[in-house]
VMD Tcl script that builds the backbone (N, CA, C; Angstrom):
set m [mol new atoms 288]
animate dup $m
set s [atomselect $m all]
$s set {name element resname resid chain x y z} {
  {N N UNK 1 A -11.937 1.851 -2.151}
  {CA C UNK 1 A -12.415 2.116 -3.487}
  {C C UNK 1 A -11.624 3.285 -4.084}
  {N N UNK 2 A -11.317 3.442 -5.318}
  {CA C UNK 2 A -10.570 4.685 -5.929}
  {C C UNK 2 A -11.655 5.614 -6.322}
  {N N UNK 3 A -10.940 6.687 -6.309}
  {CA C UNK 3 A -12.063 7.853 -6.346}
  {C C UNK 3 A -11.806 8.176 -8.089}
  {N N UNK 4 A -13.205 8.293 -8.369}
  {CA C UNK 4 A -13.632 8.757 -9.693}
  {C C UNK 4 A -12.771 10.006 -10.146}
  {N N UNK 5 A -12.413 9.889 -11.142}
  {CA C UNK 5 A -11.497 10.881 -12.173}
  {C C UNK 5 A -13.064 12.051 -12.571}
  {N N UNK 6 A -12.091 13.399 -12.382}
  {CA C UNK 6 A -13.189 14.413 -13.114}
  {C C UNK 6 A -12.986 14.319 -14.867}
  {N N UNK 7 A -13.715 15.130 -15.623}
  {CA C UNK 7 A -13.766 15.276 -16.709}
  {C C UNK 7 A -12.536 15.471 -17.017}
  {N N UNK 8 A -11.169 17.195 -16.604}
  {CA C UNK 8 A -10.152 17.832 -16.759}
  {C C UNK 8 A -9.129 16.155 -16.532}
  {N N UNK 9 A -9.221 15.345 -15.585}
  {CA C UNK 9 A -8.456 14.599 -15.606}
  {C C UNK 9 A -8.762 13.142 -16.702}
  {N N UNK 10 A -9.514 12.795 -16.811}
  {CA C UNK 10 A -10.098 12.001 -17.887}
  {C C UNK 10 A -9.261 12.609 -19.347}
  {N N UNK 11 A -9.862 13.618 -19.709}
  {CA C UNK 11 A -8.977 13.632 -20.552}
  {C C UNK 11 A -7.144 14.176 -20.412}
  {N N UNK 12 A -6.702 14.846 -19.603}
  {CA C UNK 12 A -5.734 14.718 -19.590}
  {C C UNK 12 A -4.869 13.217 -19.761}
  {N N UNK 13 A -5.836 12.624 -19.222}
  {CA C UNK 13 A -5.175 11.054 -19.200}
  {C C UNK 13 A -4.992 10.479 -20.557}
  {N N UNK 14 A -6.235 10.880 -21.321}
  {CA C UNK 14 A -6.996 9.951 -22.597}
  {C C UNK 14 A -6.158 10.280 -23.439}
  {N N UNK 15 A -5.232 11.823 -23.372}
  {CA C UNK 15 A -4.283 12.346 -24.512}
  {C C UNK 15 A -2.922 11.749 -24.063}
  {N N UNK 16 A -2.469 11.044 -23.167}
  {CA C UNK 16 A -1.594 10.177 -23.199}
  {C C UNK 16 A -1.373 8.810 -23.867}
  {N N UNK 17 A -2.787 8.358 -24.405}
  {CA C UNK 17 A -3.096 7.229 -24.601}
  {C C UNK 17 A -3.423 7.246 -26.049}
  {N N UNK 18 A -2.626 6.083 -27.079}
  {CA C UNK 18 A -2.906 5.950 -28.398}
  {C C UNK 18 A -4.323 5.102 -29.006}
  {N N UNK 19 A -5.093 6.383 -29.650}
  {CA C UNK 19 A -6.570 5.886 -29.877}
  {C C UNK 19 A -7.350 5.160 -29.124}
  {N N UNK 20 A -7.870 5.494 -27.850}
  {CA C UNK 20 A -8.457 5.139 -26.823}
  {C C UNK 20 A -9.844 5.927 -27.009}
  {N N UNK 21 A -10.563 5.936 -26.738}
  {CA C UNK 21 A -11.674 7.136 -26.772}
  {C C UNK 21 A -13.077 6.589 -25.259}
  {N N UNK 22 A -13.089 7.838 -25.266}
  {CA C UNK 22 A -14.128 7.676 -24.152}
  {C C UNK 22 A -15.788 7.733 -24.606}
  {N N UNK 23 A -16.502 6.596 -23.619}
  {CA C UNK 23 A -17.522 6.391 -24.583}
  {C C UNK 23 A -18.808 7.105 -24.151}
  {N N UNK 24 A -19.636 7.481 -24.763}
  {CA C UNK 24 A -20.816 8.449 -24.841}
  {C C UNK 24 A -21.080 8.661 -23.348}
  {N N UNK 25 A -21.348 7.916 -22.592}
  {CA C UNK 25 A -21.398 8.084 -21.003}
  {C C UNK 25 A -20.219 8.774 -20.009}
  {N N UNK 26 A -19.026 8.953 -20.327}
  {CA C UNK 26 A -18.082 9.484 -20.643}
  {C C UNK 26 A -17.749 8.316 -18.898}
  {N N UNK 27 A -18.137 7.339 -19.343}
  {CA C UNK 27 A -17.591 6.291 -17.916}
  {C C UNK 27 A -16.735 4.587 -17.997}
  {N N UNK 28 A -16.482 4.715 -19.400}
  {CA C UNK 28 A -15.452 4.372 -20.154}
  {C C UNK 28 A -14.299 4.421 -21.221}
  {N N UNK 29 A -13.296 3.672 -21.397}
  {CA C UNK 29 A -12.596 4.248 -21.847}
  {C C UNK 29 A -12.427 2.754 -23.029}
  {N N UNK 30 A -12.136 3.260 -24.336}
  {CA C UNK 30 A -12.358 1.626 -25.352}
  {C C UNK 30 A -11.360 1.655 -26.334}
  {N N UNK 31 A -10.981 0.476 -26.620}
  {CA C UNK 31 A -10.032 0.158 -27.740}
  {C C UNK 31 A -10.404 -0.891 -28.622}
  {N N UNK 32 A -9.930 -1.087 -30.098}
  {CA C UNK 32 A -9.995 -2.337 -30.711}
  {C C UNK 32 A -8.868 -2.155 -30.989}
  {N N UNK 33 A -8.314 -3.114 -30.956}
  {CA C UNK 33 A -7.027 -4.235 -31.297}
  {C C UNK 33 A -7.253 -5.027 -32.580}
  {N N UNK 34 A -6.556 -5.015 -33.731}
  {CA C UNK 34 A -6.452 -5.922 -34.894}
  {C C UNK 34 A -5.055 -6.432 -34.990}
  {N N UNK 35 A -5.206 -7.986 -35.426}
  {CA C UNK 35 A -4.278 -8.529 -35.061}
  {C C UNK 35 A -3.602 -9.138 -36.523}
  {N N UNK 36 A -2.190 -9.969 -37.279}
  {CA C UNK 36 A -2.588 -10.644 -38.171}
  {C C UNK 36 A -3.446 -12.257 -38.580}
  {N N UNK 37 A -3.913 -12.237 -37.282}
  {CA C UNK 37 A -4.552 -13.582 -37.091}
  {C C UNK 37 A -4.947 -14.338 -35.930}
  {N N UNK 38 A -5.929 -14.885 -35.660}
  {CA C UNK 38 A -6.390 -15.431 -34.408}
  {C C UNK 38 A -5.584 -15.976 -33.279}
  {N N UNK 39 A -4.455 -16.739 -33.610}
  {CA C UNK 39 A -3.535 -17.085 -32.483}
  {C C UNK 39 A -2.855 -15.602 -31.874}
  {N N UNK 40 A -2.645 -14.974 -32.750}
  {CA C UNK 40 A -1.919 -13.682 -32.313}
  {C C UNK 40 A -2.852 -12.401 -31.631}
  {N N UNK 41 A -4.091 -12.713 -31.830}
  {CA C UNK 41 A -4.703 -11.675 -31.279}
  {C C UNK 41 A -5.225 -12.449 -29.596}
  {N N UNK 42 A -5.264 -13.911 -29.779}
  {CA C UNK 42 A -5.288 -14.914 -28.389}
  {C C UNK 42 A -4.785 -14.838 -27.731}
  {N N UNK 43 A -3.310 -14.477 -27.673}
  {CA C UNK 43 A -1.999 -14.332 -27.436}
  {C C UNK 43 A -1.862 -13.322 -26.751}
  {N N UNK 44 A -2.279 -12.548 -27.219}
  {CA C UNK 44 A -2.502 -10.854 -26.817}
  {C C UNK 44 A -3.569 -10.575 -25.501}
  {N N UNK 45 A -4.600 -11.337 -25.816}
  {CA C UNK 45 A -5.544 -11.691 -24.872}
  {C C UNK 45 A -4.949 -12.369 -23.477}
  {N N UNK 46 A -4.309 -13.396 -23.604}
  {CA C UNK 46 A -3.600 -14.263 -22.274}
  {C C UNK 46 A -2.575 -13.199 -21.724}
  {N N UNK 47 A -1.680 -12.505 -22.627}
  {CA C UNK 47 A -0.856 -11.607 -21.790}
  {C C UNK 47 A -1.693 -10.554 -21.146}
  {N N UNK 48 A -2.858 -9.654 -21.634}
  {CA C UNK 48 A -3.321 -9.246 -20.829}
  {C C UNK 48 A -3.965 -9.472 -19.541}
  {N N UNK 49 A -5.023 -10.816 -19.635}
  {CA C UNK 49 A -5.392 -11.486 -18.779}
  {C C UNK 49 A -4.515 -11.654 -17.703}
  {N N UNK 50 A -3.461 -11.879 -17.734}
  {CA C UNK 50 A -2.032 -12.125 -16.842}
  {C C UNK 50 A -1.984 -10.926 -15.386}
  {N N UNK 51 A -1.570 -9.924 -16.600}
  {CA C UNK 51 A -1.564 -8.507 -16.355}
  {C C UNK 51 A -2.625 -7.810 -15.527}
  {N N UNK 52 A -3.875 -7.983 -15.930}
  {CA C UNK 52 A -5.277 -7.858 -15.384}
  {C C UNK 52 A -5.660 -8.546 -14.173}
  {N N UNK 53 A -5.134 -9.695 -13.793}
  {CA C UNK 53 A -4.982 -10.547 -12.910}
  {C C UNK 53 A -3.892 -10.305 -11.599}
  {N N UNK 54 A -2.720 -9.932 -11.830}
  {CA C UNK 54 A -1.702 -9.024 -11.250}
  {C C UNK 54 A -2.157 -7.691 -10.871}
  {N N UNK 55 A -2.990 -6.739 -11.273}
  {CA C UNK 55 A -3.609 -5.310 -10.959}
  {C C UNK 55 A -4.979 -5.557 -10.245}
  {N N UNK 56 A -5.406 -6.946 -10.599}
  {CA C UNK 56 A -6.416 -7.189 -9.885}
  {C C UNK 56 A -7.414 -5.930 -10.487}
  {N N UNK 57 A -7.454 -5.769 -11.773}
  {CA C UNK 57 A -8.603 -4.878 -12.184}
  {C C UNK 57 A -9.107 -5.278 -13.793}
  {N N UNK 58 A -10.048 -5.806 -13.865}
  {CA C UNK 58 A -10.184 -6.576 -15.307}
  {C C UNK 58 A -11.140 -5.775 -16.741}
  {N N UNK 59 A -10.503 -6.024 -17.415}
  {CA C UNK 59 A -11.064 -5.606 -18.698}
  {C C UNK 59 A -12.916 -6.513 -18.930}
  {N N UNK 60 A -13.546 -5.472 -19.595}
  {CA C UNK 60 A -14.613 -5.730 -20.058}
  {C C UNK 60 A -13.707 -6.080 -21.945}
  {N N UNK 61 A -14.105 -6.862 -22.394}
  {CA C UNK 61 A -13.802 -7.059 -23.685}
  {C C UNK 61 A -14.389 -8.355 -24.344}
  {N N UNK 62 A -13.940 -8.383 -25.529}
  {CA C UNK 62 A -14.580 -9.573 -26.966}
  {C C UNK 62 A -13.566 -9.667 -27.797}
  {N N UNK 63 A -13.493 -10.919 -28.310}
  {CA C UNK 63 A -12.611 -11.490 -29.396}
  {C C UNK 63 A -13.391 -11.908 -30.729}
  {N N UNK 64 A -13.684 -11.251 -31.784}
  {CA C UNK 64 A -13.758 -11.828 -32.868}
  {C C UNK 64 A -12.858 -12.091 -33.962}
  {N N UNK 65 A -12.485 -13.662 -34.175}
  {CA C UNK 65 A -10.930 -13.470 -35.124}
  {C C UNK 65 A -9.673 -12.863 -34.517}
  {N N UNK 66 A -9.565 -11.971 -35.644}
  {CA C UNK 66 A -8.794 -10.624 -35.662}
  {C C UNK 66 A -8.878 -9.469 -34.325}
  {N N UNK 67 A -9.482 -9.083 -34.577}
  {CA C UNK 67 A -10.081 -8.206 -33.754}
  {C C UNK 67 A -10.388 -8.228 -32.258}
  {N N UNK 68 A -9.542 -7.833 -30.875}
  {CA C UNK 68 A -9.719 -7.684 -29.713}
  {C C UNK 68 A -10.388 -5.828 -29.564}
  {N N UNK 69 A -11.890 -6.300 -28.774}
  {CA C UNK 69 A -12.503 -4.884 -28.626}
  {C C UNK 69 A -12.537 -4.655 -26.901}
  {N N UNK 70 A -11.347 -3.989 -26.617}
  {CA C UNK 70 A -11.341 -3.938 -24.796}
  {C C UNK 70 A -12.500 -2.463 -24.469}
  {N N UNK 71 A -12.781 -2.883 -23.441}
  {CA C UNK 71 A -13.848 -1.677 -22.619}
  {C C UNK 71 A -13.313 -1.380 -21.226}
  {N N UNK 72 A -12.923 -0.376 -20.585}
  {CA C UNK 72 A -11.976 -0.285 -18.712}
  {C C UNK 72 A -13.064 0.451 -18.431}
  {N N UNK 73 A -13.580 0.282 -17.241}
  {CA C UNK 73 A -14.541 1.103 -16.567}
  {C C UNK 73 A -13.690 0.641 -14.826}
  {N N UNK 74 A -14.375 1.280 -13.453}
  {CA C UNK 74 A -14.185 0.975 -12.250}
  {C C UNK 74 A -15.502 0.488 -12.114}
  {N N UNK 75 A -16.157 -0.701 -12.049}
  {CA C UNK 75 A -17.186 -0.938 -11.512}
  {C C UNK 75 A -17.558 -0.343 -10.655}
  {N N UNK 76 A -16.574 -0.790 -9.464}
  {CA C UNK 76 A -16.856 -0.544 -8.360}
  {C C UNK 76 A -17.343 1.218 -7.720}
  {N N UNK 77 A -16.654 1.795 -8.667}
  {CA C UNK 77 A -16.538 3.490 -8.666}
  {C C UNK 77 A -17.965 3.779 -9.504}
  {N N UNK 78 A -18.294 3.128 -10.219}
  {CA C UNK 78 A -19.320 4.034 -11.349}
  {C C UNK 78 A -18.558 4.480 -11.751}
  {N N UNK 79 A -17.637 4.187 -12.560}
  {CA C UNK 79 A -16.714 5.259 -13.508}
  {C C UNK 79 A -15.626 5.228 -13.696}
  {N N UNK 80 A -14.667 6.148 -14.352}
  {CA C UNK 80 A -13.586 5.846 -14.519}
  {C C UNK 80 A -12.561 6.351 -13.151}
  {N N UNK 81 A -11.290 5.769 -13.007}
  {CA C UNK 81 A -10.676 5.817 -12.127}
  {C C UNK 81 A -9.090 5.963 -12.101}
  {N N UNK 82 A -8.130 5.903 -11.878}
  {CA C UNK 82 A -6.767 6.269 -12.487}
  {C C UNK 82 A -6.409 4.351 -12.891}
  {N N UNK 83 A -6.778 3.623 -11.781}
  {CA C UNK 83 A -6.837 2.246 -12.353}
  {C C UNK 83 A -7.004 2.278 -13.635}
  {N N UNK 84 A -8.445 2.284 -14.415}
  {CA C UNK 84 A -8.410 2.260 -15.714}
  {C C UNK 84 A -7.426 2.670 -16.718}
  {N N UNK 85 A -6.813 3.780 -16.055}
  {CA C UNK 85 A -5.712 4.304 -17.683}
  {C C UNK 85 A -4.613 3.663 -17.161}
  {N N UNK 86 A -4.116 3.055 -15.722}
  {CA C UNK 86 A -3.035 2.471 -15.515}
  {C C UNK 86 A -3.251 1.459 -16.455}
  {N N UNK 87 A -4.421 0.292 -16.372}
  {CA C UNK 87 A -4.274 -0.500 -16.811}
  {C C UNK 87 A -4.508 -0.697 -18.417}
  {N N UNK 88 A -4.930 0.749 -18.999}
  {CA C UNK 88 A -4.780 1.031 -20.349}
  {C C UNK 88 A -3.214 1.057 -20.968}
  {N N UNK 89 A -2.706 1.548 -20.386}
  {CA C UNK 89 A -1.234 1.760 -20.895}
  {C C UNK 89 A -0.479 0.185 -20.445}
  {N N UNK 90 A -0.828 -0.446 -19.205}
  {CA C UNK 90 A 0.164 -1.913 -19.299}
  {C C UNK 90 A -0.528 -2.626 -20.787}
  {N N UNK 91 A -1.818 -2.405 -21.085}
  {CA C UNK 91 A -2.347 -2.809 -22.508}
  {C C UNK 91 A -1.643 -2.491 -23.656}
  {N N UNK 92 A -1.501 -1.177 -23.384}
  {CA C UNK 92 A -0.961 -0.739 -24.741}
  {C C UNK 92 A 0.968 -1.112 -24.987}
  {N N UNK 93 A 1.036 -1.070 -23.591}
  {CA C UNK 93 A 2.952 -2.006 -23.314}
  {C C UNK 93 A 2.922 -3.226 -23.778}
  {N N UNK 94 A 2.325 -3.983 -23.493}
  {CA C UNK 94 A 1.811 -5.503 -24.340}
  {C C UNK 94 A 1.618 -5.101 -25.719}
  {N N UNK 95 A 1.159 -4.435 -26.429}
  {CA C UNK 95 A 0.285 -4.179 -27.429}
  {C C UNK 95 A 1.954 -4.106 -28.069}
  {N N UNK 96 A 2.617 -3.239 -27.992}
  {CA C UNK 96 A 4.044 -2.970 -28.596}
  {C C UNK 96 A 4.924 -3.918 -29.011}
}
mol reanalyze $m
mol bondsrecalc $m
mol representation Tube
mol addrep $m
C-alpha cells in the first residue's frame, strides 16, 4: 500500500499542478475538464482510461457533454498518496 502524503507534501504537490484543488476533506484532489464537444471530451476520457489502466490506479470521475469532472483519491490509503498526483499530471500530459 503507499503511504499517505502529509498536508506540507499535498500541497507542495498541488502547486505543481494546473487548477487542481483539494477537496474539503483534504483526501482528494479534483479537476473539470471542458472540452469543444462530446466526442472530444470522450476521447479524452479513453486516453485516460488507457493510462489509468497502465498505473493500475483509477480515477473517480463523470462525463456530462462537455465537461469531464475527475476526482484521485488512494482508496486503498484513505487518502491521498504520491500515486494520485502521478496520475494527475499523466492527466494533465493528455490534457495538452
Amino acid at each position: 500500500m503507499s503511504a499517505l502524503l502529509t498536508t506540507d507534501a499535498i500541497e507542495r504537490h498541488l502547486v505543481a499542478l494546473t487548477d487542481w484543488r483539494l477537496d474539503h476533506n483534504q483526501t482528494r484532489i479534483e479537476k473539470r475538464f471542458v472540452f469543444e464537444d462530446f466526442q472530444v471530451a470522450f476521447a479524452f476520457m479513453v486516453q485516460v482510461a488507457f493510462c489509468a489502466e497502465r498505473l493500475n490506479h483509477h480515477p473517480d470521475w463523470s462525463n456530462s457533454h462537455t465537461t469531464v469532472d475527475i476526482s484521485l483519491t488512494t482508496h486503498n490509503a484513505g487518502g491521498l498518496t504520491k500515486k494520485d498526483f502521478f496520475l494527475a499530471q499523466a492527466i494533465e500530459d493528455i490534457f495538452i
